[in-house]
Legacy VTK file of the C-alpha trace (Angstrom):
# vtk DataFile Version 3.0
C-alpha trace
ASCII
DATASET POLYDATA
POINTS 489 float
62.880 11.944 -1.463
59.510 13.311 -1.975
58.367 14.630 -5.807
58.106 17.939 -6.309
54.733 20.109 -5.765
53.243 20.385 -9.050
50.278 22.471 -7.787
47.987 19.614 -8.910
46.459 16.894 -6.668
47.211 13.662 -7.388
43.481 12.619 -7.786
42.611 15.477 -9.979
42.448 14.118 -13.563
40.414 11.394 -12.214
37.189 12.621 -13.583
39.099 12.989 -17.038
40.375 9.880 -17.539
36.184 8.676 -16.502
34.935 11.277 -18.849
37.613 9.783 -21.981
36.961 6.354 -20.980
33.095 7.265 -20.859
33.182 9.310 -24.267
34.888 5.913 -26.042
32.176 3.663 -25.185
29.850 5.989 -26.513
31.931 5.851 -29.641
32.152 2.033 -29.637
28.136 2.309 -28.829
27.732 4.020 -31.559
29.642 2.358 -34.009
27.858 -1.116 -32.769
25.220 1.022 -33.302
25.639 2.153 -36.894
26.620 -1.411 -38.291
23.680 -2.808 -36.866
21.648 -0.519 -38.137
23.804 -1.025 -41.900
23.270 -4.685 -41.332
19.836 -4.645 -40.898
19.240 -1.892 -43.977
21.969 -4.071 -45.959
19.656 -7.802 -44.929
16.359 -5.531 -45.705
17.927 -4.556 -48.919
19.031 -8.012 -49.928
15.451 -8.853 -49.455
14.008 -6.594 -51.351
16.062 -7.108 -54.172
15.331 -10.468 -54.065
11.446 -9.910 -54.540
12.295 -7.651 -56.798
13.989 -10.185 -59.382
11.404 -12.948 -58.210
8.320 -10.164 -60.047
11.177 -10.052 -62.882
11.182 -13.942 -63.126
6.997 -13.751 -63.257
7.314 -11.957 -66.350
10.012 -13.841 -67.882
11.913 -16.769 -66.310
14.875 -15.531 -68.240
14.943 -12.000 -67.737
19.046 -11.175 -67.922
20.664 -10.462 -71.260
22.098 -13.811 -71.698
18.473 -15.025 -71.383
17.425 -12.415 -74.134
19.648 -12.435 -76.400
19.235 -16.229 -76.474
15.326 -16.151 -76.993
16.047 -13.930 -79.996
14.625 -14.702 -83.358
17.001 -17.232 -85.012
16.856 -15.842 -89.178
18.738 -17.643 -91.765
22.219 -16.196 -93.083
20.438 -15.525 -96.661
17.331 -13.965 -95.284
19.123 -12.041 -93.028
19.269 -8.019 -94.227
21.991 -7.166 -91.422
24.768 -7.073 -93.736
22.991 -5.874 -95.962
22.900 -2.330 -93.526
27.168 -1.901 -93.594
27.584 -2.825 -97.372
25.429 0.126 -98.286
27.648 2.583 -95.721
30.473 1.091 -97.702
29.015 1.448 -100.512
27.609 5.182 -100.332
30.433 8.020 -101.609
31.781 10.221 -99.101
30.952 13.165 -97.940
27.591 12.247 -99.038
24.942 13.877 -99.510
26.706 17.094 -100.585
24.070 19.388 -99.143
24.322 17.809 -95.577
28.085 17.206 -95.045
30.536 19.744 -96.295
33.677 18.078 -97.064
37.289 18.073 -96.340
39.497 20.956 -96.780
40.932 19.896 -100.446
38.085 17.552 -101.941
37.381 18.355 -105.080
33.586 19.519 -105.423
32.128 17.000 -106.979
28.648 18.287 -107.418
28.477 22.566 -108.210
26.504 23.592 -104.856
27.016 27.190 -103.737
25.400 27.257 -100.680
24.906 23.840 -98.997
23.116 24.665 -95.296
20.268 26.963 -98.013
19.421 24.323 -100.492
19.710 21.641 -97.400
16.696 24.336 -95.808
15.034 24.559 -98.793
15.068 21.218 -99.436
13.545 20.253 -95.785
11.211 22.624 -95.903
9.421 22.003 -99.309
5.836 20.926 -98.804
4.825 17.699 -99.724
2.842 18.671 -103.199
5.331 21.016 -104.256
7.422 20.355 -107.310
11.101 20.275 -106.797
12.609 22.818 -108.714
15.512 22.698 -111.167
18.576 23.163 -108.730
16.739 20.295 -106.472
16.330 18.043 -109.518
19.858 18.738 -110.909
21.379 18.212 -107.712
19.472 15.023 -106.594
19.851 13.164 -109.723
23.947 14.333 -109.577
24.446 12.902 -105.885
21.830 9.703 -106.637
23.837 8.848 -109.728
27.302 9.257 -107.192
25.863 6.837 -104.955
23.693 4.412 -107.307
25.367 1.410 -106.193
24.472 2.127 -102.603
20.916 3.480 -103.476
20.539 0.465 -105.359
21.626 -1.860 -102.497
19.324 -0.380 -100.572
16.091 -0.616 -102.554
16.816 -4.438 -102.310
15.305 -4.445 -98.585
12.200 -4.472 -100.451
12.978 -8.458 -100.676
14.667 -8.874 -97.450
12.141 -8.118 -94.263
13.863 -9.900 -91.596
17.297 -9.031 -90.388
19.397 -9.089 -87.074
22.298 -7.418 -86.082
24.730 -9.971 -84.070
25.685 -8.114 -80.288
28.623 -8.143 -78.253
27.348 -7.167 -74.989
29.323 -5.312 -72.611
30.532 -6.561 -69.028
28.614 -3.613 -67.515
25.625 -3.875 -69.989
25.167 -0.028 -70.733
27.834 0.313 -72.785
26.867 -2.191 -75.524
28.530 -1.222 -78.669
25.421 -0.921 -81.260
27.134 0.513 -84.492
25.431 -1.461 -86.892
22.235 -0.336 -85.291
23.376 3.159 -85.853
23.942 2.511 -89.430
21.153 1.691 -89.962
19.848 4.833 -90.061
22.154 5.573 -92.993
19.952 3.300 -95.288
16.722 6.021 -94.750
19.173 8.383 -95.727
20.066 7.037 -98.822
17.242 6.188 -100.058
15.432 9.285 -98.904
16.285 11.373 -101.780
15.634 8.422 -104.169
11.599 8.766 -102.798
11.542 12.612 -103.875
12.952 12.106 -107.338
10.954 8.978 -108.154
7.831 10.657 -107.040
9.033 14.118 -109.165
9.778 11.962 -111.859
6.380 9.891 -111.735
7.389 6.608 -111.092
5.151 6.738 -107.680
5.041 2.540 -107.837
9.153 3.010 -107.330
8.565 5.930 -104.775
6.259 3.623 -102.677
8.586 0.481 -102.896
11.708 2.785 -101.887
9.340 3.567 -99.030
8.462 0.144 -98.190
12.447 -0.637 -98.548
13.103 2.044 -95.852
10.731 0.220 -93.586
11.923 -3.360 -93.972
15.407 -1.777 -93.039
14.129 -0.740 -89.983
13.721 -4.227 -89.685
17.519 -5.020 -90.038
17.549 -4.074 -86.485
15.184 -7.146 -85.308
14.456 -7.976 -81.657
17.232 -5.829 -80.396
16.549 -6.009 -76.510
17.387 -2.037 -76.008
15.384 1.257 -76.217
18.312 2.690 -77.773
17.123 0.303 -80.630
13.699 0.837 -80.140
14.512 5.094 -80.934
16.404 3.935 -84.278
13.760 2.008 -85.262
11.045 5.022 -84.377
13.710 7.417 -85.999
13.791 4.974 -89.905
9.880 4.168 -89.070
9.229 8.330 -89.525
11.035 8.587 -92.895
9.127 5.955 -94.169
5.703 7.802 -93.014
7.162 11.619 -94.072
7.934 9.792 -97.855
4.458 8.025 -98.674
2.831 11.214 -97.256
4.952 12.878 -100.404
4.301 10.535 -102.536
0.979 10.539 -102.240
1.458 14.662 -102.375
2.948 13.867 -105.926
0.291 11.455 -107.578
-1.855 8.783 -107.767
0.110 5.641 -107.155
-0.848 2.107 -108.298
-3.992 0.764 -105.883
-1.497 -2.622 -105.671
1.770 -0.598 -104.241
-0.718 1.285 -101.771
-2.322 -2.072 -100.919
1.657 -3.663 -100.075
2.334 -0.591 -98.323
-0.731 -0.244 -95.841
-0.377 -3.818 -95.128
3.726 -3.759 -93.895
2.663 -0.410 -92.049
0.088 -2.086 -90.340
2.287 -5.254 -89.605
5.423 -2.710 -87.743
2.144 -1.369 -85.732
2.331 -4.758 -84.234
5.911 -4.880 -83.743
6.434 -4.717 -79.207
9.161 -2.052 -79.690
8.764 -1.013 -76.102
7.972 -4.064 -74.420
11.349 -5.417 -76.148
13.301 -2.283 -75.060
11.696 -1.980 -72.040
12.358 -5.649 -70.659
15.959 -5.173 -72.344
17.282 -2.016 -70.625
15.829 -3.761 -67.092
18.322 -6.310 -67.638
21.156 -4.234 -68.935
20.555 -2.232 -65.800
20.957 -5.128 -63.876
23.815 -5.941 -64.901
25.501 -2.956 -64.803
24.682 -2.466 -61.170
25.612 -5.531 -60.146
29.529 -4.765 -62.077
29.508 -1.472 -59.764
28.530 -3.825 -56.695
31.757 -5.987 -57.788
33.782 -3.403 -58.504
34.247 -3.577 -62.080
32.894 -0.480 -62.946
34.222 2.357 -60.798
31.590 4.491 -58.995
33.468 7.565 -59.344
32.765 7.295 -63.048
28.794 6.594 -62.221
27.436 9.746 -63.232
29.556 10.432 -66.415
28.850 6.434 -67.308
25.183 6.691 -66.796
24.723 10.132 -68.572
26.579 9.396 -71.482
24.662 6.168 -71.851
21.202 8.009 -71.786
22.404 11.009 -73.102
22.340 13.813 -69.858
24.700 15.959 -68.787
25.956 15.981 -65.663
26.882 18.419 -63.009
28.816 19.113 -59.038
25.632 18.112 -57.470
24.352 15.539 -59.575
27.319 13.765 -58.986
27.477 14.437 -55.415
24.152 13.150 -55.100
24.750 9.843 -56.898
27.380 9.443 -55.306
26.081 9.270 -51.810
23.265 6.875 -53.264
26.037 4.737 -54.731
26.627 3.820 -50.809
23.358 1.748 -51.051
23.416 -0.088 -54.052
21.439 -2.685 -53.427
18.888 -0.401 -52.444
19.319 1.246 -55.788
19.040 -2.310 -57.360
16.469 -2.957 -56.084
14.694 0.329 -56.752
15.764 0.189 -60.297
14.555 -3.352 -61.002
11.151 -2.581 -59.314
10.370 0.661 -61.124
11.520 -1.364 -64.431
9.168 -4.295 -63.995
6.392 -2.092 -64.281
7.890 -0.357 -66.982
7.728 -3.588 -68.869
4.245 -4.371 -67.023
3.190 -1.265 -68.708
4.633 -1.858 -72.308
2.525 -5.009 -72.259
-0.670 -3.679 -72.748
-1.952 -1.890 -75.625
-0.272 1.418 -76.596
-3.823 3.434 -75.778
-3.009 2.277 -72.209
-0.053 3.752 -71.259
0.021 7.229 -70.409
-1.804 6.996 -67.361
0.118 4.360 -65.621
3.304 5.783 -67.422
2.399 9.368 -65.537
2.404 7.403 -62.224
5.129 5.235 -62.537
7.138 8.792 -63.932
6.001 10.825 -60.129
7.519 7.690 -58.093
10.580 7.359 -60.095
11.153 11.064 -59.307
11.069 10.159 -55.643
13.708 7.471 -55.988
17.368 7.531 -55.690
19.356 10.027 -57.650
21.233 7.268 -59.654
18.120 5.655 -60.134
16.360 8.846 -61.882
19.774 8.896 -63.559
18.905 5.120 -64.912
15.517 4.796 -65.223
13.593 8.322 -65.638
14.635 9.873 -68.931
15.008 6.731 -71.094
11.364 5.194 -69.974
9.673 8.539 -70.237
11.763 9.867 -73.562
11.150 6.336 -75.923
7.608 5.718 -74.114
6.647 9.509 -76.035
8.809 8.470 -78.917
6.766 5.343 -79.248
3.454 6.381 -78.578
4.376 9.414 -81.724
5.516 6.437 -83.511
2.380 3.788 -83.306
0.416 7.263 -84.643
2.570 7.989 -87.225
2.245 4.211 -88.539
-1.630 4.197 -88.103
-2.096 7.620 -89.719
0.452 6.416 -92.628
-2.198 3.157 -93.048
-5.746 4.951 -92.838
-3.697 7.618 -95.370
-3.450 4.623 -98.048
-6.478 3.100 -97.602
-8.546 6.685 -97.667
-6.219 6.905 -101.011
-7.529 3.584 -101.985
-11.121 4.423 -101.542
-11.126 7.516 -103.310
-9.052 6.062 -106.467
-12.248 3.221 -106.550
-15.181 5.541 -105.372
-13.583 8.773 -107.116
-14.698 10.817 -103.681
-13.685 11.325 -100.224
-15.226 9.153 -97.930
-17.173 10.503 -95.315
-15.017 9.092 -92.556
-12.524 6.359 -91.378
-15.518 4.335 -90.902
-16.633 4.185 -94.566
-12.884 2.185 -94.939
-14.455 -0.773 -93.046
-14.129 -3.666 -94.096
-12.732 -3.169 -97.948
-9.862 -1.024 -97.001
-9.299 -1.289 -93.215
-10.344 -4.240 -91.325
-10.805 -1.386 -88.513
-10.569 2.233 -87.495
-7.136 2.470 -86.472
-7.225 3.787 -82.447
-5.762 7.219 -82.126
-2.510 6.243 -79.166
-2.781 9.287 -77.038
-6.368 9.210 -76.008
-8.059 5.622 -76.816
-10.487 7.121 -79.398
-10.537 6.243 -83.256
-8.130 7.934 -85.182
-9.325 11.436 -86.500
-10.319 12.094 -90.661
-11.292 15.578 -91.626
-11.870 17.242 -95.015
-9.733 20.378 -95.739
-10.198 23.336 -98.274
-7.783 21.314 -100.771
-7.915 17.394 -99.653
-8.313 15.752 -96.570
-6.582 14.969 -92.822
-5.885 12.053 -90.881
-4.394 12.383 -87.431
-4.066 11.862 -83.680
-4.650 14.813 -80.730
-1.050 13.708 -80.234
0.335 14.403 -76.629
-2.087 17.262 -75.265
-4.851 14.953 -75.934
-7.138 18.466 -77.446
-8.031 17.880 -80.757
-7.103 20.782 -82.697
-9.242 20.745 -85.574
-6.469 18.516 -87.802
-4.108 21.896 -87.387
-1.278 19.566 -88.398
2.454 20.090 -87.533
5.971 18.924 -87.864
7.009 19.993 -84.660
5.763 17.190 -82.114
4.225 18.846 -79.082
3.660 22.569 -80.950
1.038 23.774 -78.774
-2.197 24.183 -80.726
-1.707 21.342 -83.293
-2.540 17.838 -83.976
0.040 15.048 -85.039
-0.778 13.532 -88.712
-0.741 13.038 -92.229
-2.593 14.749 -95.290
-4.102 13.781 -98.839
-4.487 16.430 -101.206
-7.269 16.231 -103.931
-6.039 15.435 -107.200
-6.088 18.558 -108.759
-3.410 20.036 -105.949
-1.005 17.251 -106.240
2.508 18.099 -107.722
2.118 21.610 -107.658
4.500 24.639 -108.589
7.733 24.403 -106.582
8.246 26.948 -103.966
LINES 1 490
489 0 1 2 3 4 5 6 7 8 9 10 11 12 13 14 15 16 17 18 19 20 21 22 23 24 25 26 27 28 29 30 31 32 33 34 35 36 37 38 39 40 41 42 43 44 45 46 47 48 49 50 51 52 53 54 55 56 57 58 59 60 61 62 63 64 65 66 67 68 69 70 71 72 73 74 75 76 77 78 79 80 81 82 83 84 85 86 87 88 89 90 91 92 93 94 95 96 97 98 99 100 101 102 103 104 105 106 107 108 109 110 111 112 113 114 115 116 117 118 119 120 121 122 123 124 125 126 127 128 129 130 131 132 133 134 135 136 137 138 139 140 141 142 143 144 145 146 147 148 149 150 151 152 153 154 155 156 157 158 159 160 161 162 163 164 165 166 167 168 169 170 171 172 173 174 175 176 177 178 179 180 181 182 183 184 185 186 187 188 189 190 191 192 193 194 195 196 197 198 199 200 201 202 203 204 205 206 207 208 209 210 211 212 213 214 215 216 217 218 219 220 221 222 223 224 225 226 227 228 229 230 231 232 233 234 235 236 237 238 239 240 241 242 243 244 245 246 247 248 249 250 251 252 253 254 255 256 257 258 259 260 261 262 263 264 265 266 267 268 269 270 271 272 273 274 275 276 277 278 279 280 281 282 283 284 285 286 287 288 289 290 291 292 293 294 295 296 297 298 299 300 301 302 303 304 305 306 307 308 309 310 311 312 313 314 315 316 317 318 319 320 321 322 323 324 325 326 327 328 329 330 331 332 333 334 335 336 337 338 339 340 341 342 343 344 345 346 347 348 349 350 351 352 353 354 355 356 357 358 359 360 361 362 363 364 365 366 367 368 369 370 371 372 373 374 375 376 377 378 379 380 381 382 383 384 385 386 387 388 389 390 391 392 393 394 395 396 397 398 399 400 401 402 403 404 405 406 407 408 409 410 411 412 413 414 415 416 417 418 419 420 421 422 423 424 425 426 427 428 429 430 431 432 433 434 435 436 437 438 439 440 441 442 443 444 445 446 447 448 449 450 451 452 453 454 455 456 457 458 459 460 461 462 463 464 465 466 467 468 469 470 471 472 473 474 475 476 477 478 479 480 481 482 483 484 485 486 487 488
């Protein structure tokens, strides 16, 4: 029996079936296709990550964290100022100060302040010769007498210069728990007020060794392999500066604690802050690429990770971006670990030498992988600045004492930095942002030293607080003797 007419000849989907069969071996070309291609990119890749750790190993055979943290500076438990750093947070009453914390619903208010966030203003904004008034006095030596066995802890830093903090580091790197790092922070803090009363008071040989105190704590952080370090230690360096700049505001300090000073200034200009950060984040990047390559970090967290780490906020396409450049990671390795090597090659040279490379290495990082710019861009460029601000800030704070020094001995002004050679500086200090010797100019009531700071124009010694104020130079001022400690505003 014959089948039924369908109305369709039997050869008729012939030419289908060729065109299916046809379309899946383009697919299967095309997949061939595609993981060839991967392969290659993946072998090209591996390659160039592998140069990229051999220029790593050229700087330092042992470049990984391991390798760091092992080459650190060994210090002796009783030289050692690290616990020093959480026995004066223990130490220090809480909320403390009363005019920058306000405390718990219920605490009794231990020190009569009215208005905390107006006298905390007030107090921040008094110039450097003014005269605390009675309020400030009444209320500094109140909250210094609260916390006098912490203030007291901490002026002991003035006998221990060395410290290191110990380090658990992370599986992933980034994350590297650095609390006593943070803390110490706290010991500026304390002693901060301690500087203004002393030098109100008159006991500028106790203001200056507070100040030298606050810089030795800075050293409690040591060789800490991390920019996140490097900032803290930039961040403690600045009180320091900000309080001898007062207490020089106040008085005319012994030529032997000006001396002790200008000498430990000039020793943290020599301090590698970046070069240590620098070579310390390239590993700890490393590393935590190579835990997303394994798997142990997840890369849907990558852009939350990463941004909390270096502080940025994330968003949608951010995320969708890093994302899709999360699919070649060893790509992004690589990238990462090349654009770090010259970071480091860069932190290697003088301080005067870094913008320009710094500018260049900044426009190629920008071309890079999203999740590299997430890595790399904003903590080389931010502490590179913060540096550079900070080397100025400790060679202003040195020519400062030593044109104090002169004019205590010569009872004048001296002409310029270059008088200072060779009794009181051994050099002019160089000036970071542009190469040339640090700037001195006389003012109506004293005199100026500074740096052009970041614009590179020299303003005139049109000094400001606010870094990168357009129009103004970064420094530090002297005022003749007959404006020092004036009326209290």
């Amino acid at each position: 029996m014959s089948e039924p007419f369908t109305g369709e000849h039997p050869t008729a989907s012939l030419p289908r079936r060729r065109r299916l069969r046809a379309l899946a071996a383009a697919g299967v070309v095309a997949v061939l296709l595609l993981a060839g291609t991967y392969y290659r990119l993946t072998t090209f890749w591996d390659r160039e990550l592998a140069e990229a750790v051999a220029d790593a190993k050229r700087d330092l055979p042992g470049w990984r964290l391991a390798d760091l943290e092992a080459a650190r500076q060994v210090i002796p438990d009783e030289e050692n100022s690290s616990p020093l750093v959480a026995r004066v947070r223990t130490l220090s009453p809480r909320p403390w100060p009363v005019w920058m914390l306000d405390p718990p619903a219920g605490t009794p208010d231990v020190v009569a302040l009215e208005d905390r966030e107006a006298f905390s203003r007030r107090l921040d904004e008094l110039p450097p010769n003014a005269r605390l008034d009675a309020e400030q006095v009444r209320v500094l030596r109140a909250e210094l007498t609260r916390a006098a066995c912490a203030v007291g802890l901490a002026r002991s830093f003035l006998d221990h210069p060395r410290g290191r903090h110990p380090i658990t580091y992370s599986k992933d790197g980034l994350s590297t728990g650095l609390n006593l790092t943070q803390d110490t922070r706290w010991v500026a803090v304390v002693l901060d007020p301690d500087v203004t009363l002393r030098a109100h008071e008159g006991d500028f040989a106790g203001a200056l060794e507070s100040c030298h105190a606050i810089v030795n704590a800075n050293r409690a952080v040591g060789d800490e392999p991390f920019l996140i370090s490097a900032l803290v230690r930039i961040a403690v360096r600045r009180i320091a500066v900000l309080k001898t700049e007062r207490v020089l505001a106040q008085g005319e300090p012994p030529p032997d604690a000006l001396s002790a000073l200008q000498r430990v200034l000039e020793e943290e200009d020599e301090v590698p802050l970046l070069l240590q950060g620098a070579r310390g984040d390239r590993a700890a990047i490393d590393t935590f690429l190579e835990a997303v390559r394994r798997g142990d970090v997840s890369r849907r967290n990558l852009t939350g990770l990463v941004g909390w780490a270096n502080g940025q906020k994330g968003g949608f396409i951010q995320d969708v971006k890093v994302q899709a450049s999360s699919l070649a990671l060893a790509h992004c390795q690589a990238e990462c670990l090349r654009f770090m090597n010259r970071f480091v090659d860069i932190a290697r040279r003088p301080p005067e030498e870094w913008r320009e490379p710094m500018r260049e290495l900044g426009k190629d990082v920008k071309r890079g992988l999203p999740l590299t710019r997430l890595l790399c861009e904003v903590p080389m460029q931010k502490v590179t600045l913060a540096a550079l601000r900070s080397h100025a800030d400790l060679r202003c704070g040195a020519a400062l004492l030593a044109v104090e020094r002169y004019r205590q001995a010569r009872g004048r002004w001296p002409e310029s930095l270059a008088d200072l050679v060779p009794a009181y500086l051994t050099k002019v200090p160089t000036d970071p942002f542009d190469g040339q010797p640090l700037r001195f100019t006389r003012l109506a009531d004293g005199v100026a030293v500074y740096s052009v700071s970041a614009d590179g124009n020299d303003d005139g010694g049109n000094l400001s607080l606010k870094f990168l104020e357009e129009g103004t130079d970064w420094g530090l001022r002297l005022w003749d003797a007959a404006a020092r400690g004036g009326p209290g505003t």
